[in-house]
N, C-alpha and C positions, 0 to 999 in steps of 0.2 A: 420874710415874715411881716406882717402884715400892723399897721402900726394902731394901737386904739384907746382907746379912752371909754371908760365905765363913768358915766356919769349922769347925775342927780338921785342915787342913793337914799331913799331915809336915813340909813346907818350902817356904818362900814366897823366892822369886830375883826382885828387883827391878828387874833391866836396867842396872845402874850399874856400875859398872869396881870390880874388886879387893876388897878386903874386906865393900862395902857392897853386894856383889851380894847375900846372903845376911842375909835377916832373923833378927835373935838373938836380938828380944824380944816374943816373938808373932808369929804367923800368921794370926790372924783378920784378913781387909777387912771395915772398917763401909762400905758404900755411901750417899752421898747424890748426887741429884740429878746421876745419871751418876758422879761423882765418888769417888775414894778420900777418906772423910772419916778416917780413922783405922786403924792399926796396933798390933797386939799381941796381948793374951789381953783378948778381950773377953765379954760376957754379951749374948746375945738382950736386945733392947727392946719391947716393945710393940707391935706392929703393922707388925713386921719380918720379910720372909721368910728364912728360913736355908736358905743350900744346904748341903749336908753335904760337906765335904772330906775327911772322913777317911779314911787308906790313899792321900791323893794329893797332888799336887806342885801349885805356884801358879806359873807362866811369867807375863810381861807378853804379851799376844795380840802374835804376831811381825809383822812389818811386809814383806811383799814388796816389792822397790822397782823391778822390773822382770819386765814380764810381756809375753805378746802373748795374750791372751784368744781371740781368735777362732782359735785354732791347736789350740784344744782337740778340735776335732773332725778334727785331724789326726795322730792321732799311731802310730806304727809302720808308716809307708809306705812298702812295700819297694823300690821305686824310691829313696831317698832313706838307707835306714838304714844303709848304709854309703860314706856321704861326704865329704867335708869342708866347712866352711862355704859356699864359692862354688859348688860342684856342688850343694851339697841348696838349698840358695838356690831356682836354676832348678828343679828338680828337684819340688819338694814346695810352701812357700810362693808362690813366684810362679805355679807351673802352677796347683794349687788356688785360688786365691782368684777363678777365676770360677766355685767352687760359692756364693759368699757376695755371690750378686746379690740377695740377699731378706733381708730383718731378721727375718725365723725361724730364719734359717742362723746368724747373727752372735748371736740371742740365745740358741742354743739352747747355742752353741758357749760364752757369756759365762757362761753358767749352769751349764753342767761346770767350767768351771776355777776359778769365784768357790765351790762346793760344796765340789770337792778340796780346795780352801785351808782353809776355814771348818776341814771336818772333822780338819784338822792341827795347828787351833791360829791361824791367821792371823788375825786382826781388820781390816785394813789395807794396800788391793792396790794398788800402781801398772802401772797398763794401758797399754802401749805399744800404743797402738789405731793402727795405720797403713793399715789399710785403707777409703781414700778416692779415690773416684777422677769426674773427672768426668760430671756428668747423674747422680750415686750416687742410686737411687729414695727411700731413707729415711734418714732420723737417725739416725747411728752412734752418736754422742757419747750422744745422748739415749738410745739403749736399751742401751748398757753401763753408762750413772749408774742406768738403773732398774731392770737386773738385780741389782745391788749392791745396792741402795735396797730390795728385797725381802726380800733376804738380812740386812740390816741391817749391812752390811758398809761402812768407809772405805773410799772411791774418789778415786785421785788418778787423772787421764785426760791421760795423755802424748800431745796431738792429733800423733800421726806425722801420713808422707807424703814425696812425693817432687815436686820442682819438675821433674825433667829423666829419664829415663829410662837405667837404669843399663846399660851400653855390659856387662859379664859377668853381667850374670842374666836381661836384658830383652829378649833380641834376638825371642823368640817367645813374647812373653808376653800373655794374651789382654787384653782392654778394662779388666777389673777392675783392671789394673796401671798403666792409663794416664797419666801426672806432670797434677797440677795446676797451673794457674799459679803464680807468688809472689804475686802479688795475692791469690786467690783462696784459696792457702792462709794469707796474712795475715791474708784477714778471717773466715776459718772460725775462726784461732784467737781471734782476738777476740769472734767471737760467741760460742764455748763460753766465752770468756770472764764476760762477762756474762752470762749465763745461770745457769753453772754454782758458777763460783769463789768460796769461800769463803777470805779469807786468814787467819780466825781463826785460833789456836793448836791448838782441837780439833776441825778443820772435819772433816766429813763427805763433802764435796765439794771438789778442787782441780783447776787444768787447770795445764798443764805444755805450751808449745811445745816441740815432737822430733821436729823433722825425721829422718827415717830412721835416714840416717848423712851425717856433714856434709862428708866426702870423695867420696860419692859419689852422694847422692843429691836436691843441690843447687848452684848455678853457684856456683864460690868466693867471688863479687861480693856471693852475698845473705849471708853468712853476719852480718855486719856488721849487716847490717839486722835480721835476725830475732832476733841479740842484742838490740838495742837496743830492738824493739818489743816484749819480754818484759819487758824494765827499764820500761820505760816503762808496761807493765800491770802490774808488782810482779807477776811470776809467775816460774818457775824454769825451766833452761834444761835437758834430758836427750838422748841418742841413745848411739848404739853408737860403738867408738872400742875400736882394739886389739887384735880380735877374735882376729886369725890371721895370724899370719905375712905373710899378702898387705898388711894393711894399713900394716904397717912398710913394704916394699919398696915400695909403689905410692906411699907418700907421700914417701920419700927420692928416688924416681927421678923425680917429676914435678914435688917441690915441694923439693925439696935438703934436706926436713926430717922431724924424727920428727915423727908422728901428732898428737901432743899440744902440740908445739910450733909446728903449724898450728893450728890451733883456737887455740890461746893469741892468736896474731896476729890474731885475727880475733873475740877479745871473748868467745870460750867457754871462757876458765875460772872459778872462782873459785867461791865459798860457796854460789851460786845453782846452781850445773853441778855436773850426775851424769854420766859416764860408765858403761855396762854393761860387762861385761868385760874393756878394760886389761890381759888377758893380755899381751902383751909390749909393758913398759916399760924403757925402760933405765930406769940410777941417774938420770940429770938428769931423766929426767921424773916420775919418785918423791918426785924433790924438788921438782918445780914445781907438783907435787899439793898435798904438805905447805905450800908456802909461801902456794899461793893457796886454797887449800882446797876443790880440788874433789876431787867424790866419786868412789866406784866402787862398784856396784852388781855385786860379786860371785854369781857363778853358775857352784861348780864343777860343777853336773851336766854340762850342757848344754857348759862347754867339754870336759870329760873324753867325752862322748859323741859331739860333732865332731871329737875328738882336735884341738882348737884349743889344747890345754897348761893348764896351772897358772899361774894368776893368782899375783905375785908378794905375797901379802898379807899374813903373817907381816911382813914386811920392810918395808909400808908403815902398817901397822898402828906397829911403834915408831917411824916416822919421826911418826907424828901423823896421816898422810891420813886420811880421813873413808872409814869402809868400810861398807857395809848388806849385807845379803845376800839374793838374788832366784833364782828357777827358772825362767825367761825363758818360751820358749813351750814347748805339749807336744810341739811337731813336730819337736824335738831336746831334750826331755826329756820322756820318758814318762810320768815318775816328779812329775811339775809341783805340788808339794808341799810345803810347807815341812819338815814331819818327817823328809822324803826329804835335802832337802837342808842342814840343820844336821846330819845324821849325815854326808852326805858332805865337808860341809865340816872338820868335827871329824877325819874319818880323814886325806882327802887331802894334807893341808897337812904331817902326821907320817910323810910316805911318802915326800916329794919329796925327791929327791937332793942337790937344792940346801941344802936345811932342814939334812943333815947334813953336806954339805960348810963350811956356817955354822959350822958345831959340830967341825970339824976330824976327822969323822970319817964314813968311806963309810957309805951306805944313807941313813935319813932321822933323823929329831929327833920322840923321842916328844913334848919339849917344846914344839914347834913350832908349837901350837895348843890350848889349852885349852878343856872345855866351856863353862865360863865366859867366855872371850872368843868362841865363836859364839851362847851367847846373847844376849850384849851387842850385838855389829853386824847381829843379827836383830832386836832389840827398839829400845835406845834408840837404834842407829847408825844403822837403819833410819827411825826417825821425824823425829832430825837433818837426816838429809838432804834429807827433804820437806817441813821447815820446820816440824814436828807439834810442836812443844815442848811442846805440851801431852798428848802421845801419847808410849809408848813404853818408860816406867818406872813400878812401883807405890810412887809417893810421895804422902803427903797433898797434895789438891789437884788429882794428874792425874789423866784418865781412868781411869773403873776398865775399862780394857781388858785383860782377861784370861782366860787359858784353864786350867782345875783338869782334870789329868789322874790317871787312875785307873791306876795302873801295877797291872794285873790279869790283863794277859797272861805266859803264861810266860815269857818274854824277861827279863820288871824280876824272876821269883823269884830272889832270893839276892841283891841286893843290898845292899853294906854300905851304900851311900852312894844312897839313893832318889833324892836332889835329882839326879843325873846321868842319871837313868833315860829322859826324852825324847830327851835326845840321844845317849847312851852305846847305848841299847840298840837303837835304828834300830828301822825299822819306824814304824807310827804307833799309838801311845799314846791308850788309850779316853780320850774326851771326856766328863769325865764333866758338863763344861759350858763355854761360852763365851761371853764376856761381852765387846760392845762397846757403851762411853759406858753403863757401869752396866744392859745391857738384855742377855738371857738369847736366845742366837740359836743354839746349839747347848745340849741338853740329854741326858743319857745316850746320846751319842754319835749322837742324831738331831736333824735341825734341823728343828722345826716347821711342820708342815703344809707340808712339802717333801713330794710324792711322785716318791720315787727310782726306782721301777722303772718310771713313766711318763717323769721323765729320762731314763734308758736307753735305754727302745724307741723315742724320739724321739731321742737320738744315734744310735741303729743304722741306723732309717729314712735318715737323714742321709746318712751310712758308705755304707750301701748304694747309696743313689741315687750318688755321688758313683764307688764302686765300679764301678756299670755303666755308666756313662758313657767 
């Protein structure tokens, strides 16, 4: 491994809360063996390669913590692009997924979305991979870990799926959609278990049981079990929860309870448990978040694009809840990007009404979200939650996973304060390189021996066939 030094930096942001986001005595990273081995004003050593920082900013590589990969080759479906969650449901992901009867479709599609990410800064994707269905001809699990694996990229693989066949999105839904058993989705997760899972601190590889969604995409009876067989393999527990409106009322009216406080009953909360989304929480379940420590996997694109609403995060953010931030899939977020989605997260939250009705006064709360807190639950909140402890902050000892951006577009000209320039100034920020476990996987904004415009005409061949059909 290859030994190096980042340096001459404008400003190196560490991923840590409040004062220490912001390093004050040097900007140079010495790299060893993957590793941050030191911080400050350093000198070139001997047989060290230097990347040249200068004119640019140091992020910790952000951490997505919910994705659907294979939706990359779906996105802007007019049928679908003005819907709400349960209509585009039917609509787009369930109709589409019998183009993804072939693992050229799944990897080609795994290969656009893990690229987008790279080129934003991402180091670190959780793949809510839920398309399994039974007699599936090939290895899902397997050719998303080695789409990643190529890219050089962290893969955590959230094995979805469905035990039972959803009664409002499924009613004509082709073979591709068809629920596996609980046995059989048991032992799938346990074989990517062993296969795949790494529980180390800087593992490269994790799996993650995540069933669908656990209101509706499983008999109430398993949920019990499917907790327990994840404790049981020391692995971590994720699905959707909250989404939209519908999920409040469908869980009060059949189950006399909020969303969150089903699942609670039934072994899914707590420090191991991510929820995506959590758009509408009341206050008791804000607090049952903070108390037990489960996560939420923020993704204002894609709710603002469903018109599913504003995730209450500001508000659970001081309560203490554990918050990461994600671009879920591209078939309701176009935009499936990390740079996309820390600037919208950074706007949204100082716009919402609620933010200034907090503040005793109409409109919204400039205060209401700082740059500095979306790079924090993009970077350290995001690797928190995946158990990455050894991921997610530029401290001696962790991962030197990091992206050195060139603020060289006219967007960053005039700014006083550069260090805000990734997120402040939207849009996506030249790479001038990116760095996962000390290894160089994006360089002046191209990632090696990637051919992009043979990606392309293999996504459009895709498009197209999928088109004429």
């Amino acid at each position: 491994m290859t030994d190096l030094l980042v340096r001459g930096a404008e400003h190196l942001w560490t991923g840590l809360r409040g004062e220490a986001m912001r390093a004050t005595h040097g900007t140079d990273l010495r790299i060893r063996g993957g590793l941050v081995q030191a911080i400050g004003n350093l000198a070139p050593e001997p047989g060290e390669r230097v990347i040249d920082a200068r004119g640019c900013v140091v992020y910790p590589g952000y951490v997505n913590t919910h994705h659907h990969l294979f939706q990359s080759l779906l996105k802007g479906i007019p049928a679908g692009i003005g819907l709400p969650l349960v209509a585009w449901l039917a609509a787009v992901p369930v109709a589409y997924r019998r183009h993804f009867d072939h693992e050229a479709a799944l990897r080609v599609a795994a290969r656009v979305g893990l690229v987008e990410l790279a080129l934003s800064g991402c180091t670190t994707v959780a793949d809510h991979q839920y398309h399994y269905y039974p007699g599936m001809p090939f290895d899902a699990s397997a050719a998303v870990f080695d789409e990643a694996a190529q890219l050089g990229l962290r893969l955590v693989l959230c094995r979805g799926g469905q035990t039972v066949a959803r009664a409002m999105t499924d009613a004509a839904a082709p073979p591709q959609v068809a629920p596996e058993t609980l046995d059989d989705f048991m032992a799938a997760v346990e074989s990517d278990v062993r296969r795949f899972h790494d529980p180390s601190p800087r593992a490269m590889r994790r799996v993650v049981s995540a069933i669908t969604t656990p209101t509706w995409s499983c008999r109430e009876s398993d949920l019990v079990t499917l907790a327990r067989q994840a404790r049981r393999l020391g692995i971590r527990l994720h699905s959707h929860l909250s989404e939209t409106w519908d999920y409040v009322a469908w869980a009060r009216e059949v189950h006399g309870c909020a969303p969150l406080q089903f699942v609670a009953e039934r072994e899914w909360v707590g420090p191991d448990v991510w929820f995506a989304h959590m758009v509408h929480l009341d206050d008791d379940e804000l607090r049952l978040c903070a108390a037990t420590g489960t996560g939420i996997a923020h993704c204002p694109q894609s709710n603002a694009r469903l018109g599913s609403g504003i995730a209450r995060i500001p508000e659970a953010l001081a309560l203490g809840v554990p918050v990461s931030l994600a671009v879920d899939g591209a078939a309701s977020n176009e935009a499936a990007d990390m740079a996309s989605e820390v600037h919208a997260a950074w706007l949204l939250h100082r716009a919402d009404p609620r933010a200034g009705a907090r503040s005793g006064r109409p409109g919204g709360d400039a205060a209401a979200m700082g740059v500095e807190d979306v790079v924090h639950i993009a970077t350290a909140g995001g690797a928190r939650m995946l158990g990455l402890d050894g991921v997610g902050t530029l401290e001696v000892g962790q991962a030197a996973d990091l992206a050195v951006y060139a603020l060289d577009q006219p967007r960053h000209f005039g700014l006083h304060d550069s260090a805000l320039g990734p997120v402040a100034g939207g849009g996506r920020p030249t790479l001038r390189a990116l760095l996962v476990q000390g290894r160089v996987v994006v360089e002046h904004d191209a990632i090696p021996g990637l051919d992009l415009a043979q990606l392309r005409r293999d996504a459009q061949a895709l498009v197209q066939g999928m088109r004429a059909a």
